[in-house]
C-alpha positions as CSV (number, residue, x, y, z in Angstrom):
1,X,198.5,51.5,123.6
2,X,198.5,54.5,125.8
3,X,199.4,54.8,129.1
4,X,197.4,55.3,132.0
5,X,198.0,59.1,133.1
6,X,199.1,59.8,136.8
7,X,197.1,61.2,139.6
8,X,195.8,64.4,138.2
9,X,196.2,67.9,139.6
10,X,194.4,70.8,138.5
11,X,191.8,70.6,135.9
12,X,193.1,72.2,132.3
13,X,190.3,73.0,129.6
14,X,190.2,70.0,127.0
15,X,191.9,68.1,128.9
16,X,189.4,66.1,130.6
17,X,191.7,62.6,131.1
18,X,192.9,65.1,134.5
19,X,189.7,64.8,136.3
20,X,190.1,60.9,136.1
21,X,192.3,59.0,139.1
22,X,193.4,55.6,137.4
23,X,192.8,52.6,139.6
24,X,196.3,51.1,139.1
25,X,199.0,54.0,138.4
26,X,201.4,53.2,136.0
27,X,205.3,52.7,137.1
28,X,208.0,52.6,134.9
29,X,211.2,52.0,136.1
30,X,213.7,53.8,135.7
31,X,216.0,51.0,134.7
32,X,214.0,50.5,131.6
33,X,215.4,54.1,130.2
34,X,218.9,53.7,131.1
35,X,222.1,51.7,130.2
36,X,221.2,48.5,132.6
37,X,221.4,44.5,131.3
38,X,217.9,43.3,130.3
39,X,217.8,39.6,130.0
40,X,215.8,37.3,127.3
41,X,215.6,33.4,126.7
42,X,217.4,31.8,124.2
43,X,215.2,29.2,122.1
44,X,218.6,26.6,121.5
45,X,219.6,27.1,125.3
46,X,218.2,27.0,128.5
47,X,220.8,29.7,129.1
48,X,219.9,33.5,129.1
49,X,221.4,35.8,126.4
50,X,222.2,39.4,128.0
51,X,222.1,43.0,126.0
52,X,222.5,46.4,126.9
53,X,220.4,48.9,126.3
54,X,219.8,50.4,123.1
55,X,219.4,54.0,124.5
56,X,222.9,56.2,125.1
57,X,223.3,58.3,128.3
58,X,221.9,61.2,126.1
59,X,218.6,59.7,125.2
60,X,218.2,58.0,128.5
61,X,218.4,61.0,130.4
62,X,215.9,63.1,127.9
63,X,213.2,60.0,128.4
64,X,213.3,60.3,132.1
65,X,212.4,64.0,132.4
66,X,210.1,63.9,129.7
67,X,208.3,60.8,130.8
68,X,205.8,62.8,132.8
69,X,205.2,65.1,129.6
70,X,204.8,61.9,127.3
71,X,202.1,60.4,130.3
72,X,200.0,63.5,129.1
73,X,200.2,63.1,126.0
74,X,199.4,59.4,126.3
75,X,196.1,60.4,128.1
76,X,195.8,63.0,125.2
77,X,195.7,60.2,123.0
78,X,193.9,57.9,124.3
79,X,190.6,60.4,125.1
80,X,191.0,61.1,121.2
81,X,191.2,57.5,120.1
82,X,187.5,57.3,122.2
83,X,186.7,60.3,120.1
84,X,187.4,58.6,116.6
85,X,186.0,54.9,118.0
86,X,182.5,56.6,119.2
87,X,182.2,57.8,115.8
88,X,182.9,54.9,113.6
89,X,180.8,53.1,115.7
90,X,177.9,55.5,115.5
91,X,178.5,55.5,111.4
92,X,178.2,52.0,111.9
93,X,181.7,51.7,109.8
94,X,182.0,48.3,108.2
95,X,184.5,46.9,105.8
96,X,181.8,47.4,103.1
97,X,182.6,51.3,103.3
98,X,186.1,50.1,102.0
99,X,185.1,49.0,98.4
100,X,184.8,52.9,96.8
101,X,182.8,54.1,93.9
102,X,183.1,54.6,90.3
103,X,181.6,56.5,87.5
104,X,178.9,59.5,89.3
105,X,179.2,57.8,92.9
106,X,175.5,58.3,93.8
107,X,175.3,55.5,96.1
108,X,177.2,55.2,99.3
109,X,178.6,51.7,98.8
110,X,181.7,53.1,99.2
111,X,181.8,55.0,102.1
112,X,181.2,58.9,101.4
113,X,178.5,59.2,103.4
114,X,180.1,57.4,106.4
115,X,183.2,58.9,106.1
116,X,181.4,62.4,106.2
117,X,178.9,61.2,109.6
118,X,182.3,59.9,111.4
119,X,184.4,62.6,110.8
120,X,181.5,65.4,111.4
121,X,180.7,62.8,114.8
122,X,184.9,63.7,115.6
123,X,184.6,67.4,115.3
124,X,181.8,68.4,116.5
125,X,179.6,69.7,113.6
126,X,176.8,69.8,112.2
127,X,178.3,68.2,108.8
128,X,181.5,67.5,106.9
129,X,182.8,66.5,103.5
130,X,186.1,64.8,103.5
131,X,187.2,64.1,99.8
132,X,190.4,63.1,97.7
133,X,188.9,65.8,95.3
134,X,190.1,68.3,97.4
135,X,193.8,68.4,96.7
136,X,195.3,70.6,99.7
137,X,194.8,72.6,102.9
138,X,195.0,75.5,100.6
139,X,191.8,74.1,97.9
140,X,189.5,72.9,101.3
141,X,190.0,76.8,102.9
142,X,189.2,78.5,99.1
143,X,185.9,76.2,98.7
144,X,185.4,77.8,102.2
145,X,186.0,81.0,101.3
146,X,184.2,81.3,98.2
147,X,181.4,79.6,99.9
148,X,181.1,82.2,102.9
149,X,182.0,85.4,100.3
150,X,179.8,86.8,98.0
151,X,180.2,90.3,96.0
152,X,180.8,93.2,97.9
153,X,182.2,91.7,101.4
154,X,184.8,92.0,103.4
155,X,187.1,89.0,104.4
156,X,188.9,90.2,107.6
157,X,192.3,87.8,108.4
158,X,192.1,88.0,112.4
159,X,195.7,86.2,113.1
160,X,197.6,88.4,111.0
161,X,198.9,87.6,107.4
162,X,197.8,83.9,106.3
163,X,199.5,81.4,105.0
164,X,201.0,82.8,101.5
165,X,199.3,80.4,99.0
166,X,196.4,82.0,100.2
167,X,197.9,85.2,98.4
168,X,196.3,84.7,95.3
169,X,192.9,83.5,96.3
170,X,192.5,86.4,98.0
171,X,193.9,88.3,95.0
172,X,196.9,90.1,96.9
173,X,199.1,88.9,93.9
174,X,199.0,86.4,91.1
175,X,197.3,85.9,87.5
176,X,194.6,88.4,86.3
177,X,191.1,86.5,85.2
178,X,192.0,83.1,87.6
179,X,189.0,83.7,89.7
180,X,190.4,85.8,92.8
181,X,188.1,87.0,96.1
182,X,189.4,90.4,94.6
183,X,188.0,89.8,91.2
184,X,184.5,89.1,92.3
185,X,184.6,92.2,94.4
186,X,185.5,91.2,97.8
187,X,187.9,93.3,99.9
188,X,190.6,92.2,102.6
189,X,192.0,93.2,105.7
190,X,194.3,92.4,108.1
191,X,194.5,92.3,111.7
192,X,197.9,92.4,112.4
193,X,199.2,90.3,115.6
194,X,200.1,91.9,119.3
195,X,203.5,92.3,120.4
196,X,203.5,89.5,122.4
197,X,202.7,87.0,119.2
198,X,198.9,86.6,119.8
199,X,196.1,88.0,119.0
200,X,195.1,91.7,119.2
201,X,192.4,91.2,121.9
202,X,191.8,94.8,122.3
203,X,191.7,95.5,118.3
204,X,189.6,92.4,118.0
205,X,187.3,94.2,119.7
206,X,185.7,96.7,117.3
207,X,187.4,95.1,114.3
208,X,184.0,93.4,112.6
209,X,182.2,95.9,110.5
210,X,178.8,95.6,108.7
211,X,180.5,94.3,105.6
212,X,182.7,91.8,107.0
213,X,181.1,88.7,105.4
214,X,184.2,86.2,107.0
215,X,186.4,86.4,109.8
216,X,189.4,83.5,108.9
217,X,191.4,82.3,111.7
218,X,194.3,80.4,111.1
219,X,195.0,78.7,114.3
220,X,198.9,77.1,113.2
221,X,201.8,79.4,113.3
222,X,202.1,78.1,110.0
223,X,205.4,79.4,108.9
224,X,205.5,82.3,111.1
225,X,207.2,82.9,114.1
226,X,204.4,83.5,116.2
227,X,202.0,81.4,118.6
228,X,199.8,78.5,117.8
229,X,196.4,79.3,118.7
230,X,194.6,77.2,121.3
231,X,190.9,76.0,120.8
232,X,190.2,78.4,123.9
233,X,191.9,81.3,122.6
234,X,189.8,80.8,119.0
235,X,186.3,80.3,121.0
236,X,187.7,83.9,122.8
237,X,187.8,85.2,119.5
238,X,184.4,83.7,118.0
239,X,182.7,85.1,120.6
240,X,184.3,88.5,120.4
241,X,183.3,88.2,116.7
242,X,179.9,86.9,117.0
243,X,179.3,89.7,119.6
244,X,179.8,92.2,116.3
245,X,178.3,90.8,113.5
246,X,176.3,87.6,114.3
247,X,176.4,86.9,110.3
248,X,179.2,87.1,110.2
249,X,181.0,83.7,109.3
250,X,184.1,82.4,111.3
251,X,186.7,80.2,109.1
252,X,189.0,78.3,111.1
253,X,192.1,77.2,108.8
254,X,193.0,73.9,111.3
255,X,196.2,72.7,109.1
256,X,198.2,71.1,111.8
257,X,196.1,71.6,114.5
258,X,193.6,68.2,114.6
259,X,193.5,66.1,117.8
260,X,196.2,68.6,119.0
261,X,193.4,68.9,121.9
262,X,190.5,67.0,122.7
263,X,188.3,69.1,120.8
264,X,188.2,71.3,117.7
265,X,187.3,74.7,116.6
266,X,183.6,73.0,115.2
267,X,182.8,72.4,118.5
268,X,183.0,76.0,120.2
269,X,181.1,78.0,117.8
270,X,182.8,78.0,114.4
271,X,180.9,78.2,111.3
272,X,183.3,75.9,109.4
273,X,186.8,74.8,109.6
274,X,188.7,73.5,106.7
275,X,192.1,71.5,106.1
276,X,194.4,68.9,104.5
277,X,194.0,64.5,105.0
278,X,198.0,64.8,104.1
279,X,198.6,66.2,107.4
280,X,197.1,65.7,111.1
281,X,194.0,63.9,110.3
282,X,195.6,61.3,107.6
283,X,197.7,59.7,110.0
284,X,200.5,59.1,108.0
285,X,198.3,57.1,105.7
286,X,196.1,58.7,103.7
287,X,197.2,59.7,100.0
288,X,195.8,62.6,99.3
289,X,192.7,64.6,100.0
290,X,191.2,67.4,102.4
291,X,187.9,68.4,104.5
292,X,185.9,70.8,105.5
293,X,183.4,70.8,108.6
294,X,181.1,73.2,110.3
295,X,177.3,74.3,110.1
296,X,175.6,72.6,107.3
297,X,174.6,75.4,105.5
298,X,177.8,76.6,105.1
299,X,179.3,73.1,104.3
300,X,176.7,72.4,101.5
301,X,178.0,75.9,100.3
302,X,181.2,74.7,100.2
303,X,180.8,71.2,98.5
304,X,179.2,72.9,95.9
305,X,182.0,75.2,94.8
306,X,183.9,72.4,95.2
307,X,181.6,70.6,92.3
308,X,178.9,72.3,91.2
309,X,175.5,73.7,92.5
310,X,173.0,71.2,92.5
311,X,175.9,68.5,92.8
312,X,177.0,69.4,95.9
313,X,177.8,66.4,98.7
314,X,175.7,63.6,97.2
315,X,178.0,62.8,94.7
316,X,181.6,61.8,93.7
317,X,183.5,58.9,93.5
318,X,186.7,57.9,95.2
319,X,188.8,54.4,94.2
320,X,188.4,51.6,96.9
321,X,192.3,51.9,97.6
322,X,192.2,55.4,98.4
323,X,188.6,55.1,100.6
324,X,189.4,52.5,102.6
325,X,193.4,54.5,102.8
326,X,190.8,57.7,104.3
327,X,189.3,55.4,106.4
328,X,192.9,54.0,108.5
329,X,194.9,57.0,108.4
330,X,191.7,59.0,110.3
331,X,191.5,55.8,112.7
332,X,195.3,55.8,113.6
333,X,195.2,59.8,113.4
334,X,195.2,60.7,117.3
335,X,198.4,58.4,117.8
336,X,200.3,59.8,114.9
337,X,199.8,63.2,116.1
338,X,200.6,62.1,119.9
339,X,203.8,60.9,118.8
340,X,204.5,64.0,116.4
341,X,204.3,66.0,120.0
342,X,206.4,63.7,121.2
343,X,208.9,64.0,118.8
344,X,208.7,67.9,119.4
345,X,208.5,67.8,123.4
346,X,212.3,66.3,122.5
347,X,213.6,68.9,120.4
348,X,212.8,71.4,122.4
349,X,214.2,69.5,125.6
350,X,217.6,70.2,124.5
Protein backbone atom coordinates (compact mmCIF):
# COMPACT_ATOMS: atom_id res chain seq x y z
CA UNK A 1 0.00 0.00 0.00
CA UNK A 2 1.48 3.49 -0.41
CA UNK A 3 2.35 5.70 2.01
CA UNK A 4 0.84 8.80 2.98
CA UNK A 5 3.21 11.69 1.58
CA UNK A 6 4.51 14.39 4.07
CA UNK A 7 3.46 17.96 4.43
CA UNK A 8 3.92 19.26 0.90
CA UNK A 9 5.98 22.24 -0.14
CA UNK A 10 5.85 23.84 -3.45
CA UNK A 11 3.46 22.70 -6.01
CA UNK A 12 5.41 20.64 -9.02
CA UNK A 13 3.43 20.09 -12.38
CA UNK A 14 1.84 16.40 -12.28
CA UNK A 15 2.38 16.06 -9.25
CA UNK A 16 -0.78 16.92 -7.68
CA UNK A 17 -0.53 14.45 -4.24
CA UNK A 18 1.83 17.99 -3.13
CA UNK A 19 -1.19 20.24 -2.83
CA UNK A 20 -2.71 17.56 -0.37
CA UNK A 21 -1.78 17.86 3.74
CA UNK A 22 -2.50 14.19 5.05
CA UNK A 23 -4.53 14.21 8.26
CA UNK A 24 -2.12 11.78 10.11
CA UNK A 25 1.61 12.18 8.79
CA UNK A 26 3.30 9.09 8.47
CA UNK A 27 6.44 8.32 10.97
CA UNK A 28 8.77 5.77 10.48
CA UNK A 29 11.32 5.22 12.85
CA UNK A 30 14.33 5.16 12.30
CA UNK A 31 15.01 1.99 14.29
CA UNK A 32 13.07 0.12 11.72
CA UNK A 33 16.05 0.79 9.02
CA UNK A 34 18.85 -0.01 11.10
CA UNK A 35 20.66 -2.89 12.89
CA UNK A 36 18.26 -2.81 16.26
CA UNK A 37 16.54 -6.14 17.97
CA UNK A 38 12.88 -6.52 16.80
CA UNK A 39 10.95 -8.94 18.87
CA UNK A 40 8.09 -11.56 17.80
CA UNK A 41 6.07 -14.28 19.74
CA UNK A 42 6.89 -17.63 19.65
CA UNK A 43 3.68 -19.97 19.08
CA UNK A 44 5.32 -23.12 21.59
CA UNK A 45 6.45 -20.43 24.15
CA UNK A 46 5.10 -17.67 25.97
CA UNK A 47 8.74 -16.47 25.54
CA UNK A 48 9.80 -13.88 22.90
CA UNK A 49 12.29 -14.93 20.11
CA UNK A 50 14.72 -11.93 19.27
CA UNK A 51 16.43 -11.20 15.53
CA UNK A 52 18.44 -8.64 14.12
CA UNK A 53 17.84 -6.83 11.39
CA UNK A 54 18.10 -8.06 8.09
CA UNK A 55 19.48 -4.77 6.65
CA UNK A 56 23.60 -4.20 6.89
CA UNK A 57 25.00 -0.71 7.90
CA UNK A 58 25.18 -0.10 4.10
CA UNK A 59 21.56 -0.58 3.14
CA UNK A 60 20.40 0.94 6.38
CA UNK A 61 21.99 4.14 5.85
CA UNK A 62 20.85 4.29 1.91
CA UNK A 63 16.99 3.73 3.29
CA UNK A 64 17.26 6.61 5.63
CA UNK A 65 18.22 9.29 3.14
CA UNK A 66 16.18 8.11 0.57
CA UNK A 67 13.16 7.63 2.63
CA UNK A 68 11.86 11.11 1.79
CA UNK A 69 12.48 10.36 -2.08
CA UNK A 70 10.59 6.89 -1.80
CA UNK A 71 7.48 9.08 0.31
CA UNK A 72 7.21 10.80 -3.25
CA UNK A 73 7.19 8.21 -5.01
CA UNK A 74 4.70 6.40 -2.78
CA UNK A 75 2.27 9.46 -3.31
CA UNK A 76 3.31 9.06 -7.11
CA UNK A 77 1.88 5.71 -6.90
CA UNK A 78 -0.87 5.94 -5.19
CA UNK A 79 -2.48 9.13 -7.43
CA UNK A 80 -1.76 6.60 -10.37
CA UNK A 81 -3.41 3.55 -8.76
CA UNK A 82 -6.71 6.14 -8.55
CA UNK A 83 -5.91 6.75 -12.19
CA UNK A 84 -6.15 2.91 -13.23
CA UNK A 85 -9.17 2.23 -10.49
CA UNK A 86 -11.40 5.20 -11.97
CA UNK A 87 -11.08 3.61 -15.15
CA UNK A 88 -11.81 0.04 -14.62
CA UNK A 89 -14.53 1.14 -12.77
CA UNK A 90 -15.92 3.36 -15.49
CA UNK A 91 -15.34 0.28 -18.06
CA UNK A 92 -17.28 -1.40 -15.68
CA UNK A 93 -14.43 -4.32 -15.62
CA UNK A 94 -15.85 -7.56 -14.53
CA UNK A 95 -14.34 -10.96 -14.39
CA UNK A 96 -16.38 -11.76 -17.54
CA UNK A 97 -13.78 -9.55 -19.56
CA UNK A 98 -11.32 -12.36 -18.33
CA UNK A 99 -12.67 -15.26 -20.53
CA UNK A 100 -11.09 -14.01 -24.22
CA UNK A 101 -12.21 -14.73 -27.65
CA UNK A 102 -11.68 -17.17 -30.41
CA UNK A 103 -12.02 -17.56 -34.06
CA UNK A 104 -12.86 -13.51 -35.63
CA UNK A 105 -13.47 -12.07 -32.00
CA UNK A 106 -16.49 -9.84 -33.00
CA UNK A 107 -18.04 -9.88 -29.74
CA UNK A 108 -16.56 -8.33 -26.68
CA UNK A 109 -17.07 -11.26 -24.31
CA UNK A 110 -13.69 -11.13 -23.87
CA UNK A 111 -12.65 -7.94 -22.95
CA UNK A 112 -11.27 -5.90 -26.12
CA UNK A 113 -13.53 -3.39 -25.93
CA UNK A 114 -13.06 -2.81 -22.15
CA UNK A 115 -9.61 -3.13 -22.17
CA UNK A 116 -9.42 -0.39 -24.94
CA UNK A 117 -12.19 2.17 -22.79
CA UNK A 118 -9.94 1.61 -19.49
CA UNK A 119 -6.73 2.07 -20.89
CA UNK A 120 -7.85 5.16 -23.26
CA UNK A 121 -9.90 6.36 -19.58
CA UNK A 122 -5.79 6.06 -18.07
CA UNK A 123 -4.25 8.23 -20.71
CA UNK A 124 -6.21 10.60 -21.51
CA UNK A 125 -7.45 9.99 -25.20
CA UNK A 126 -9.84 10.03 -27.18
CA UNK A 127 -9.28 6.03 -27.95
CA UNK A 128 -6.79 3.16 -27.67
CA UNK A 129 -6.16 -0.34 -28.96
CA UNK A 130 -4.14 -2.39 -26.67
CA UNK A 131 -3.46 -5.94 -28.36
CA UNK A 132 -1.20 -9.09 -27.98
CA UNK A 133 -1.21 -8.72 -31.88
CA UNK A 134 1.12 -6.14 -31.60
CA UNK A 135 4.43 -7.77 -30.78
CA UNK A 136 6.76 -4.77 -29.59
CA UNK A 137 7.27 -1.09 -28.89
CA UNK A 138 8.87 -1.04 -32.21
CA UNK A 139 5.48 -2.84 -34.34
CA UNK A 140 2.84 -0.26 -32.06
CA UNK A 141 5.17 3.03 -33.27
CA UNK A 142 5.29 1.56 -37.26
CA UNK A 143 1.29 0.96 -37.20
CA UNK A 144 1.61 4.67 -35.99
CA UNK A 145 3.73 5.68 -38.45
CA UNK A 146 2.38 4.25 -41.42
CA UNK A 147 -0.99 5.41 -40.11
CA UNK A 148 0.05 9.23 -39.90
CA UNK A 149 2.44 8.98 -43.34
CA UNK A 150 1.18 8.93 -46.59
CA UNK A 151 3.28 9.37 -49.97
CA UNK A 152 5.22 12.32 -50.38
CA UNK A 153 5.67 13.49 -46.55
CA UNK A 154 8.08 14.27 -44.39
CA UNK A 155 8.60 12.38 -40.91
CA UNK A 156 10.77 14.85 -38.80
CA UNK A 157 12.55 12.92 -35.57
CA UNK A 158 12.41 15.95 -33.06
CA UNK A 159 14.65 14.25 -30.13
CA UNK A 160 17.40 13.38 -32.31
CA UNK A 161 18.13 9.77 -33.77
CA UNK A 162 15.40 7.17 -32.62
CA UNK A 163 15.68 4.17 -31.34
CA UNK A 164 17.69 1.93 -34.03
CA UNK A 165 15.01 -0.78 -34.86
CA UNK A 166 13.28 2.04 -36.10
CA UNK A 167 16.16 2.22 -38.78
CA UNK A 168 14.59 0.11 -41.17
CA UNK A 169 11.00 1.26 -40.93
CA UNK A 170 12.10 4.35 -41.73
CA UNK A 171 14.25 2.88 -44.49
CA UNK A 172 17.78 4.33 -43.28
CA UNK A 173 19.10 0.68 -43.80
CA UNK A 174 17.78 -2.81 -44.20
CA UNK A 175 16.09 -5.13 -46.86
CA UNK A 176 14.97 -3.60 -50.24
CA UNK A 177 10.94 -4.41 -51.14
CA UNK A 178 10.04 -4.97 -46.96
CA UNK A 179 7.74 -2.09 -47.06
CA UNK A 180 9.95 0.97 -45.76
CA UNK A 181 8.54 4.83 -45.01
CA UNK A 182 11.38 5.31 -47.73
CA UNK A 183 9.86 3.00 -50.24
CA UNK A 184 6.41 4.58 -50.23
CA UNK A 185 8.06 7.85 -50.73
CA UNK A 186 8.34 9.46 -47.47
CA UNK A 187 11.43 11.43 -46.49
CA UNK A 188 13.27 11.89 -42.97
CA UNK A 189 14.93 14.19 -40.93
CA UNK A 190 16.55 14.77 -37.95
CA UNK A 191 16.67 17.25 -35.33
CA UNK A 192 19.66 16.63 -33.71
CA UNK A 193 19.75 17.28 -29.72
CA UNK A 194 21.25 20.69 -27.91
CA UNK A 195 24.46 20.57 -26.18
CA UNK A 196 23.08 20.34 -23.02
CA UNK A 197 21.14 16.71 -23.88
CA UNK A 198 17.63 18.26 -24.64
CA UNK A 199 15.87 19.40 -27.01
CA UNK A 200 16.84 22.16 -29.58
CA UNK A 201 14.17 24.72 -28.39
CA UNK A 202 15.47 27.34 -30.62
CA UNK A 203 15.72 24.89 -33.81
CA UNK A 204 12.34 23.50 -32.86
CA UNK A 205 11.21 26.60 -33.62
CA UNK A 206 11.07 26.91 -37.43
CA UNK A 207 11.78 23.23 -37.92
CA UNK A 208 8.05 22.09 -39.22
CA UNK A 209 7.68 22.60 -42.83
CA UNK A 210 4.56 22.23 -45.14
CA UNK A 211 5.45 18.71 -45.86
CA UNK A 212 6.11 17.45 -42.54
CA UNK A 213 3.20 15.00 -42.25
CA UNK A 214 4.66 13.55 -38.45
CA UNK A 215 6.73 15.00 -35.86
CA UNK A 216 7.94 11.66 -33.55
CA UNK A 217 9.03 12.28 -30.18
CA UNK A 218 10.66 9.73 -28.30
CA UNK A 219 10.42 10.75 -24.79
CA UNK A 220 13.06 7.73 -23.17
CA UNK A 221 16.65 8.16 -23.48
CA UNK A 222 16.35 4.96 -24.84
CA UNK A 223 19.83 3.81 -25.18
CA UNK A 224 21.32 7.10 -25.48
CA UNK A 225 23.07 9.08 -23.22
CA UNK A 226 20.88 11.92 -23.17
CA UNK A 227 17.79 13.21 -20.98
CA UNK A 228 14.44 11.58 -20.52
CA UNK A 229 11.84 13.83 -21.68
CA UNK A 230 9.28 15.04 -19.18
CA UNK A 231 5.40 15.25 -20.12
CA UNK A 232 6.04 19.17 -19.79
CA UNK A 233 8.95 19.40 -21.91
CA UNK A 234 6.83 17.16 -24.80
CA UNK A 235 3.59 19.51 -24.34
CA UNK A 236 6.54 22.48 -24.87
CA UNK A 237 7.24 20.93 -27.95
CA UNK A 238 3.59 20.04 -29.23
CA UNK A 239 2.75 23.34 -28.91
CA UNK A 240 5.82 24.62 -30.67
CA UNK A 241 4.84 22.16 -33.34
CA UNK A 242 1.21 22.65 -33.57
CA UNK A 243 2.10 26.47 -33.81
CA UNK A 244 3.72 25.44 -37.47
CA UNK A 245 1.80 23.02 -38.99
CA UNK A 246 -1.52 22.37 -37.15
CA UNK A 247 -1.80 18.98 -39.43
CA UNK A 248 0.77 18.12 -38.54
CA UNK A 249 0.69 14.84 -36.39
CA UNK A 250 2.74 14.43 -33.11
CA UNK A 251 3.88 10.72 -32.32
CA UNK A 252 4.95 10.22 -28.94
CA UNK A 253 7.15 6.89 -28.66
CA UNK A 254 6.31 6.40 -24.49
CA UNK A 255 8.48 2.98 -24.17
CA UNK A 256 9.42 3.36 -20.52
CA UNK A 257 7.86 6.33 -19.78
CA UNK A 258 3.95 5.17 -18.44
CA UNK A 259 2.87 6.30 -14.96
CA UNK A 260 6.43 7.76 -14.83
CA UNK A 261 4.18 10.97 -13.98
CA UNK A 262 0.65 11.33 -13.26
CA UNK A 263 -0.19 11.96 -16.66
CA UNK A 264 0.79 11.01 -20.24
CA UNK A 265 1.71 12.61 -23.47
CA UNK A 266 -2.38 11.79 -24.67
CA UNK A 267 -3.33 14.17 -22.34
CA UNK A 268 -1.44 17.47 -23.32
CA UNK A 269 -2.07 17.59 -26.96
CA UNK A 270 -0.65 14.52 -28.65
CA UNK A 271 -2.13 12.98 -31.64
CA UNK A 272 -1.20 9.48 -30.59
CA UNK A 273 1.39 7.76 -28.50
CA UNK A 274 2.44 4.22 -29.05
CA UNK A 275 4.39 1.47 -26.94
CA UNK A 276 5.16 -2.01 -25.55
CA UNK A 277 2.61 -4.19 -22.62
CA UNK A 278 6.21 -6.00 -21.97
CA UNK A 279 7.47 -2.92 -20.32
CA UNK A 280 5.87 -0.08 -18.07
CA UNK A 281 2.26 -0.70 -18.60
CA UNK A 282 2.39 -4.74 -18.21
CA UNK A 283 3.43 -4.64 -14.80
CA UNK A 284 5.65 -7.39 -14.77
CA UNK A 285 2.67 -9.58 -15.91
CA UNK A 286 1.54 -9.32 -19.08
CA UNK A 287 3.09 -11.71 -21.83
CA UNK A 288 3.27 -10.01 -24.65
CA UNK A 289 1.54 -7.32 -26.51
CA UNK A 290 1.58 -3.33 -27.21
CA UNK A 291 -0.84 -0.17 -27.58
CA UNK A 292 -1.35 2.71 -29.11
CA UNK A 293 -3.51 5.77 -27.93
CA UNK A 294 -4.43 9.19 -29.07
CA UNK A 295 -7.19 11.01 -31.30
CA UNK A 296 -9.53 8.47 -32.77
CA UNK A 297 -8.99 9.20 -36.08
CA UNK A 298 -5.61 8.55 -36.01
CA UNK A 299 -6.03 5.39 -33.75
CA UNK A 300 -8.57 3.85 -36.21
CA UNK A 301 -5.76 4.63 -38.74
CA UNK A 302 -3.49 2.74 -36.91
CA UNK A 303 -5.61 -0.47 -35.99
CA UNK A 304 -6.16 -0.82 -39.44
CA UNK A 305 -2.55 -1.15 -40.71
CA UNK A 306 -2.28 -3.24 -37.95
CA UNK A 307 -5.11 -5.58 -39.59
CA UNK A 308 -6.68 -4.47 -42.45
CA UNK A 309 -8.99 -1.55 -43.62
CA UNK A 310 -12.32 -2.30 -42.96
CA UNK A 311 -11.14 -4.55 -40.01
CA UNK A 312 -9.75 -2.15 -38.10
CA UNK A 313 -10.55 -2.19 -34.00
CA UNK A 314 -13.71 -4.27 -33.94
CA UNK A 315 -12.07 -7.33 -34.33
CA UNK A 316 -9.40 -9.88 -33.13
CA UNK A 317 -9.19 -12.37 -30.73
CA UNK A 318 -6.94 -12.84 -27.78
CA UNK A 319 -6.84 -16.30 -25.50
CA UNK A 320 -8.53 -15.92 -22.02
CA UNK A 321 -5.00 -16.55 -20.28
CA UNK A 322 -3.39 -13.89 -22.00
CA UNK A 323 -6.68 -11.24 -21.63
CA UNK A 324 -7.23 -11.54 -18.30
CA UNK A 325 -2.82 -11.59 -17.96
CA UNK A 326 -3.55 -7.74 -19.94
CA UNK A 327 -5.99 -7.06 -17.53
CA UNK A 328 -3.51 -7.55 -13.92
CA UNK A 329 -0.34 -6.51 -15.18
CA UNK A 330 -2.12 -2.85 -16.28
CA UNK A 331 -3.91 -2.92 -12.72
CA UNK A 332 -0.57 -3.60 -10.75
CA UNK A 333 1.31 -1.31 -13.47
CA UNK A 334 1.68 2.08 -11.34
CA UNK A 335 3.40 -0.02 -8.33
CA UNK A 336 5.76 -1.89 -10.58
CA UNK A 337 6.92 1.24 -12.06
CA UNK A 338 7.11 3.06 -8.43
CA UNK A 339 9.31 0.43 -7.32
CA UNK A 340 11.42 0.32 -10.62
CA UNK A 341 12.22 4.21 -9.60
CA UNK A 342 12.94 3.00 -6.55
CA UNK A 343 15.29 0.65 -7.44
CA UNK A 344 16.97 3.48 -9.55
CA UNK A 345 16.74 6.36 -6.78
CA UNK A 346 19.30 3.55 -5.16
CA UNK A 347 21.78 3.12 -7.69
CA UNK A 348 22.23 6.32 -8.24
CA UNK A 349 22.52 7.11 -4.34
CA UNK A 350 25.88 5.54 -4.28
Amino acid sequence: MALPMPIPGAVVLHRPWRLRTPTRPYKLSHSHLGVATVRASSLHSPASNSYASPFCPEVAEAARVLLPEFMEIDGLVATNINRVLNAFSNARVGSHHFSGTTGYGHNDAGGREALDLAFADIVGSEAAIVRSQLFSGTHSIACALYAALRPGGELLAVAGAPYDTLEEVIGLRGSPRHGSLKEFGVSYRELPLHVDGGLDWNALETAIKPETQCALIQRSCGYSWRKTLTVAEIERAIILIKAQNPDCVVLVDNCYGEFVETVEPTAVGADLMAGSLIKNPGGTIAPCGGYIAGKREWVEAAAARLSAPGIGMESGSTSGDVMRLLFQGLFLAPQMVGESIKGGKSRLSH
